[in-house]
PAVOBA-243603 format. One record per residue: residue number from 1; x, y, z of N, C-alpha, C in turn; residue in three letters. Coordinates in steps of 0.001 Angstrom, whole numbers, plus 524288, in hexadecimal, padded with zeros to 5 digits. Atoms other than C-alpha are relative to their C-alpha. Example, Ala and Ser with C-alpha at 12.3 -4.5 7.8 and 13.67 -1.06 7.14 Angstrom:
pos=1&nc1=8037A&nc2=7FB5A&nc3=80000&cac1=8300C&cac2=7EE6C&cac3=81E78&cc1=80384&cc2=804B0&cc3=80000&code=ALA
pos=2&nc1=7FCCC&nc2=7FB5A&nc3=7FFC4&cac1=83566&cac2=7FBDC&cac3=81BE4&cc1=7FCFE&cc2=80442&cc3=802DA&code=SER
***
This chain:
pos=1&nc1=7FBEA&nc2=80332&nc3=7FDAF&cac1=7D9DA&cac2=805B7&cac3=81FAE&cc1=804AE&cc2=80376&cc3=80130&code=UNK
pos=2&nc1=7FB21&nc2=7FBF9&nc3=7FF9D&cac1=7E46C&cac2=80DEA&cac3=8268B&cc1=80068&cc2=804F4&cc3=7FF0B&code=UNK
pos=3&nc1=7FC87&nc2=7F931&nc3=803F1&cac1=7E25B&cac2=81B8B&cac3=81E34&cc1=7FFB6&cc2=7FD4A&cc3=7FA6A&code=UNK
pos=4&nc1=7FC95&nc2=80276&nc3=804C7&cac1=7E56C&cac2=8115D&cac3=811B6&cc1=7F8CF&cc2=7FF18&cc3=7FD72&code=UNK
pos=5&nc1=803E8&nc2=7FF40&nc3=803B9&cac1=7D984&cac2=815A0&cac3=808FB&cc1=80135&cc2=7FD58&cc3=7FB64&code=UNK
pos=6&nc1=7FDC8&nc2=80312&nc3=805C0&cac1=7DFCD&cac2=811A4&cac3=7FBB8&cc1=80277&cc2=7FB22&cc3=7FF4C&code=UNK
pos=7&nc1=7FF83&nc2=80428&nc3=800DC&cac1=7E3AD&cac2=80560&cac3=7FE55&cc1=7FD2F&cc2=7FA49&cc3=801E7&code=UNK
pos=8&nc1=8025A&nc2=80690&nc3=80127&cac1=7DC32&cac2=7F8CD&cac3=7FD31&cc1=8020E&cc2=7FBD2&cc3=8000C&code=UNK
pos=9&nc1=7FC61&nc2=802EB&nc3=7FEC0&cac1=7DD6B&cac2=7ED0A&cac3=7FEE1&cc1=7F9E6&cc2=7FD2C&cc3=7FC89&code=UNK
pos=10&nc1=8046B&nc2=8035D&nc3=80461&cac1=7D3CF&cac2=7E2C5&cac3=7F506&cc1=801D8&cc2=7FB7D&cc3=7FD88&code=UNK
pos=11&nc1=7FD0D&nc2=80375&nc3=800BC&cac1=7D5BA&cac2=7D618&cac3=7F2DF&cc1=7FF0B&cc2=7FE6E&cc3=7FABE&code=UNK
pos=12&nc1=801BD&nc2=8015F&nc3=806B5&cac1=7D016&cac2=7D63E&cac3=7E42F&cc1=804D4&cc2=80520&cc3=7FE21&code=UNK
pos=13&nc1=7FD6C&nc2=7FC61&nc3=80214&cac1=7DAA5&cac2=7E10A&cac3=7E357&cc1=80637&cc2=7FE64&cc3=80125&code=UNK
pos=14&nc1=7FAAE&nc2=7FDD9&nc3=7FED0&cac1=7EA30&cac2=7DCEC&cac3=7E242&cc1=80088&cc2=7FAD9&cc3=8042B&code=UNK
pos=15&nc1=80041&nc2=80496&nc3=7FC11&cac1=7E6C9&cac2=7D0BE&cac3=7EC78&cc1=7FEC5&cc2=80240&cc3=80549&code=UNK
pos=16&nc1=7FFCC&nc2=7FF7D&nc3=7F9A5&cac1=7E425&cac2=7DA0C&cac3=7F79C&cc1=801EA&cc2=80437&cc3=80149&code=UNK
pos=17&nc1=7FAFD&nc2=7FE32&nc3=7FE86&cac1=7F038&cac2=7E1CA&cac3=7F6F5&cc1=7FE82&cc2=80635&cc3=800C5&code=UNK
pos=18&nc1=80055&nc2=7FA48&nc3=7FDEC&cac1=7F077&cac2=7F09A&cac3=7FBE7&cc1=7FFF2&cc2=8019F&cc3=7FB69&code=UNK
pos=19&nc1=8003A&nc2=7FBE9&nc3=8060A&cac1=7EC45&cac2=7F8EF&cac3=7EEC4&cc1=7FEA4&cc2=8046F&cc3=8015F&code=UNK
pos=20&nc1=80153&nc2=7F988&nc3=8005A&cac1=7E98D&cac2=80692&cac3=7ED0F&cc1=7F990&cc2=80067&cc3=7FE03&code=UNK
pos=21&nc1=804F8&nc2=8001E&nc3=7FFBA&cac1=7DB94&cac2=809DB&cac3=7ED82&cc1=7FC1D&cc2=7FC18&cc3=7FC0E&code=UNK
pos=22&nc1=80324&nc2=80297&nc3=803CC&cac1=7D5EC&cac2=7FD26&cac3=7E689&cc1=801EA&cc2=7FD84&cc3=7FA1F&code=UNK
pos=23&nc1=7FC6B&nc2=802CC&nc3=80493&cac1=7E04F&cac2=7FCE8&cac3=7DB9F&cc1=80288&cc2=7FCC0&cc3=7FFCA&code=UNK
pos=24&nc1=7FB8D&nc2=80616&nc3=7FF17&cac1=7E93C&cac2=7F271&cac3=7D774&cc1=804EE&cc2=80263&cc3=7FF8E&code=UNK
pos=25&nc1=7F8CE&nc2=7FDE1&nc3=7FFBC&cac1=7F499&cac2=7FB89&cac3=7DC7E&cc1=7FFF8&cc2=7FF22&cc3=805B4&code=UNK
pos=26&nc1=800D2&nc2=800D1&nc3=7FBAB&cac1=7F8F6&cac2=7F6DC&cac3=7E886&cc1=8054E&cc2=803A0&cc3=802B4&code=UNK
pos=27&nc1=7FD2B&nc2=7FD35&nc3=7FC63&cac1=7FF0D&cac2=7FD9E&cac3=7F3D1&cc1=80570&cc2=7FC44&cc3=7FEAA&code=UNK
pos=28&nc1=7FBA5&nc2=80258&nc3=7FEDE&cac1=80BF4&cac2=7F3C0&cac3=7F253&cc1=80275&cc2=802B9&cc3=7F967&code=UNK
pos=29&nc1=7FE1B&nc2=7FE19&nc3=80702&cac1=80E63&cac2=7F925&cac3=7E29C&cc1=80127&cc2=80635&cc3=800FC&code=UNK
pos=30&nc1=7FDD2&nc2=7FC8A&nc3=7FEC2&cac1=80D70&cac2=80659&cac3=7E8EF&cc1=80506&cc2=80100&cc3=80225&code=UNK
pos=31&nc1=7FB70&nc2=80053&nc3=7FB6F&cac1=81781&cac2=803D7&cac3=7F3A0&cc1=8049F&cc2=7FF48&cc3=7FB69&code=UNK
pos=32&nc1=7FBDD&nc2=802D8&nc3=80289&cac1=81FEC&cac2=7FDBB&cac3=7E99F&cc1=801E8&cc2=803D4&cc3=7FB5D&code=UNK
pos=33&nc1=80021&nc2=7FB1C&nc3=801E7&cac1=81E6D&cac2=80874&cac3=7E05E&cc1=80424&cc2=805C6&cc3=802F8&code=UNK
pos=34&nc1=7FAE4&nc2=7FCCC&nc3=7FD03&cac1=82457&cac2=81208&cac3=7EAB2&cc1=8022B&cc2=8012E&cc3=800FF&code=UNK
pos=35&nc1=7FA53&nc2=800EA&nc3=7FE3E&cac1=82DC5&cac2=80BF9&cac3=7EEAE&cc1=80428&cc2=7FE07&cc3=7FCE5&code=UNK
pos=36&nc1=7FBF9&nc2=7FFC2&nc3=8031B&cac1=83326&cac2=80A82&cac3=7E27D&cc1=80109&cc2=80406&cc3=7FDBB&code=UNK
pos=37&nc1=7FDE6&nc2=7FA42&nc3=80003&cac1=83397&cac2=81959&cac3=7E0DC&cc1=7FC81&cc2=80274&cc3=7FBB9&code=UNK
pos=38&nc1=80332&nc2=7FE9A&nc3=80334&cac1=8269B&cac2=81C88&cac3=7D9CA&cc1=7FD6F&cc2=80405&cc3=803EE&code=UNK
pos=39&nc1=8029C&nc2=7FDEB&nc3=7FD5C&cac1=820E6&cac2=827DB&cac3=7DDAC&cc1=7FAB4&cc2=800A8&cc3=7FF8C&code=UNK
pos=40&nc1=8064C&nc2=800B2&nc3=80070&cac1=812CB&cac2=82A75&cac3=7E0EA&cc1=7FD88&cc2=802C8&cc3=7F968&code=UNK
pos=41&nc1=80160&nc2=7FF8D&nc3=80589&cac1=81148&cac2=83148&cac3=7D2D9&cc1=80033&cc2=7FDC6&cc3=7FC8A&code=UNK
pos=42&nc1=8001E&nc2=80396&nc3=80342&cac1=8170E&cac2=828C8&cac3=7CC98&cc1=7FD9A&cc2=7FA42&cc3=7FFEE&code=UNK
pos=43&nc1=80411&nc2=80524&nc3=7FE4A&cac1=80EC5&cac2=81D26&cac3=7D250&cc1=7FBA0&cc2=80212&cc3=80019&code=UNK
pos=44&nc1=80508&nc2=7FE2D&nc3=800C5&cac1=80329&cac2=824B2&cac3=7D08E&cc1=7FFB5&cc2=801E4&cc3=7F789&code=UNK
pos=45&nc1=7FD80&nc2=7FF97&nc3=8045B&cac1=8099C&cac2=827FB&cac3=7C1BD&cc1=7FC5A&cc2=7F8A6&cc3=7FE6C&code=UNK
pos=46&nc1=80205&nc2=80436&nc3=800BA&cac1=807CA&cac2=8184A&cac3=7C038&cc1=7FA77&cc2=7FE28&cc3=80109&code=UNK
pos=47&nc1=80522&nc2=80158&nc3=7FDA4&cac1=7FC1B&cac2=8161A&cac3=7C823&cc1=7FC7D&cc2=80482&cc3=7FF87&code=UNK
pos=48&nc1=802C6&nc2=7F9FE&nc3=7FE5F&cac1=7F48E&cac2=82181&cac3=7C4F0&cc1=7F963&cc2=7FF60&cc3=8023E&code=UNK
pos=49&nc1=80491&nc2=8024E&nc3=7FD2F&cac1=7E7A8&cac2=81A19&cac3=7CC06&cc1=802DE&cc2=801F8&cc3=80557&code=UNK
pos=50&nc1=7FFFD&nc2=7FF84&nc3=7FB1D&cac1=7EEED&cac2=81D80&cac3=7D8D1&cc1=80137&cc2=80646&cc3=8000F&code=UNK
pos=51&nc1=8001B&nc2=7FB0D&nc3=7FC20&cac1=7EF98&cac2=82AA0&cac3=7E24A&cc1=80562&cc2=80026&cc3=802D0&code=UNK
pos=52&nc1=7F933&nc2=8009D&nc3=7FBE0&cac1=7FD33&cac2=82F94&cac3=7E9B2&cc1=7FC83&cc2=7FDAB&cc3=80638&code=UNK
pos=53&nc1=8010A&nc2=802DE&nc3=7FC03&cac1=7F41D&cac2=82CF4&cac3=7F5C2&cc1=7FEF2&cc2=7F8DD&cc3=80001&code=UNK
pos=54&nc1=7FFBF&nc2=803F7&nc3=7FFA2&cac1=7F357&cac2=81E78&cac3=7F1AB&cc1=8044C&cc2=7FC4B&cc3=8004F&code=UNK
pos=55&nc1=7FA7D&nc2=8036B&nc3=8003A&cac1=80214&cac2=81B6D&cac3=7EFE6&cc1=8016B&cc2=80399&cc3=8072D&code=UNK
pos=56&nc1=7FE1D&nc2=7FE44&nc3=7FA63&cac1=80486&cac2=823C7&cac3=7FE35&cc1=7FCB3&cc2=7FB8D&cc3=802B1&code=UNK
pos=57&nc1=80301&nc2=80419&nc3=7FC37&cac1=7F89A&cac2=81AE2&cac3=80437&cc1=801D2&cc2=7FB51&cc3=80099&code=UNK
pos=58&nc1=7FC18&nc2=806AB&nc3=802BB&cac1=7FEEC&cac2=80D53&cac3=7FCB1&cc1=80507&cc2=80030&cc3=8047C&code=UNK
pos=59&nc1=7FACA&nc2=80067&nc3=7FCAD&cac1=80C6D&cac2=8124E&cac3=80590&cc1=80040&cc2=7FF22&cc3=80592&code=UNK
pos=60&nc1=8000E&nc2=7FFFE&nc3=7F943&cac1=806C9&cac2=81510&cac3=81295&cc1=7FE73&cc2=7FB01&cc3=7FFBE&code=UNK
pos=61&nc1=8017C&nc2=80392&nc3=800B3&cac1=7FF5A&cac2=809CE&cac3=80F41&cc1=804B1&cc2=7F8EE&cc3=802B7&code=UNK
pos=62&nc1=7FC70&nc2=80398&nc3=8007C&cac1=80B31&cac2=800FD&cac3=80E66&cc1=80270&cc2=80160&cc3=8030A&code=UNK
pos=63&nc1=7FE01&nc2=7FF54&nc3=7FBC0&cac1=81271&cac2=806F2&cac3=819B1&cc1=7FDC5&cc2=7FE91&cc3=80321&code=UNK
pos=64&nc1=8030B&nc2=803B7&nc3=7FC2D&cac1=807B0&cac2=8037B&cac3=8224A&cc1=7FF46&cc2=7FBAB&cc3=8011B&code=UNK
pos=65&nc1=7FE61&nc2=80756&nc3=8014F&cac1=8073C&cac2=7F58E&cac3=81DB5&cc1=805E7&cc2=7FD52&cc3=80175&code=UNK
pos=66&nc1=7FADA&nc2=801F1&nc3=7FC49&cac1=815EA&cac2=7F45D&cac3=8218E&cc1=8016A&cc2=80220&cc3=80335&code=UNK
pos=67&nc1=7FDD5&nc2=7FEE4&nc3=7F974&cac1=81626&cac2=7FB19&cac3=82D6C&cc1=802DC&cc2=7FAE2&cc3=8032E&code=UNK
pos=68&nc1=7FC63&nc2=80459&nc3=7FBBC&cac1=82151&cac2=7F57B&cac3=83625&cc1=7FDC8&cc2=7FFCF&cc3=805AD&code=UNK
pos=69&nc1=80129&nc2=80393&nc3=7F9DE&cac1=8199F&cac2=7ED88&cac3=841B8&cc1=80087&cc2=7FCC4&cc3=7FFB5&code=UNK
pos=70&nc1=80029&nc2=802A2&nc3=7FE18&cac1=81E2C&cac2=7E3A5&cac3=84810&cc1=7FB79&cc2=7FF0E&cc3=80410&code=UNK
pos=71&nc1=802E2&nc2=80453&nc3=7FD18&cac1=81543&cac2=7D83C&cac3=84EE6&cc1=8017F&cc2=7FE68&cc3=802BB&code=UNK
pos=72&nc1=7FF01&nc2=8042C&nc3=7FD24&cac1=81751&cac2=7D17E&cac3=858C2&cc1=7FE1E&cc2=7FBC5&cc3=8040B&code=UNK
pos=73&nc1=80382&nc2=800C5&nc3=7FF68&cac1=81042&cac2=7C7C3&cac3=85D4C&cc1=7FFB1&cc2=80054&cc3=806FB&code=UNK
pos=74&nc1=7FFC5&nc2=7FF35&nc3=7FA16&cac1=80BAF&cac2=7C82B&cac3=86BC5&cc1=8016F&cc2=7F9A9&cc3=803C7&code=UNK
pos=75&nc1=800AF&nc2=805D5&nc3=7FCB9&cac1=80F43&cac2=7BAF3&cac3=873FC&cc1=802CD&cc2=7FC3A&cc3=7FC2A&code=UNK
pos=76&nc1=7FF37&nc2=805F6&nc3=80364&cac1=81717&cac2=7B32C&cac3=868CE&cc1=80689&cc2=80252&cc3=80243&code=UNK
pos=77&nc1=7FB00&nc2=80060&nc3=7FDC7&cac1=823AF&cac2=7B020&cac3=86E35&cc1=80372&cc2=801E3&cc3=7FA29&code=UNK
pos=78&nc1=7FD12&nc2=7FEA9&nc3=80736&cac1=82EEB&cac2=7B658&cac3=86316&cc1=8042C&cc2=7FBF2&cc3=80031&code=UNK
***
């Protein structure tokens, strides 16, 4: 999907939600992790089941998912 090897998606896993290869760590605990100023050692320190390539994949991951596009629809009056 995309390049995005390590992350899954399983609905017996988490409800669904974007995880890291199969685990019950999901790409949104990474993000959140981050961006509260954890670095990849030290989130690999905690998680020592994950890889630095799985918290970089989890990011692009989540940048891709909020890429800024606008829609618009074709023929609906605004």
């Amino acid at each position: 999907m995309f390049g995005f090897d390590r992350i899954t998606h399983d609905p017996d896993i988490l409800g669904g939600k974007a995880c890291i290869r199969g685990m019950r760590i999901s790409v949104s605990l990474i993000v959140n992790l981050v961006a509260n100023g954890m670095t990849v050692e030290e989130i690999i320190r905690e998680y020592p089941d994950l890889e630095p390539e799985d918290i970089r994949q989890a990011l692009r991951y989540a940048a891709w998912t909020a890429e800024d596009a606008v829609y618009i629809p074709v023929g609906v009056p605004a």
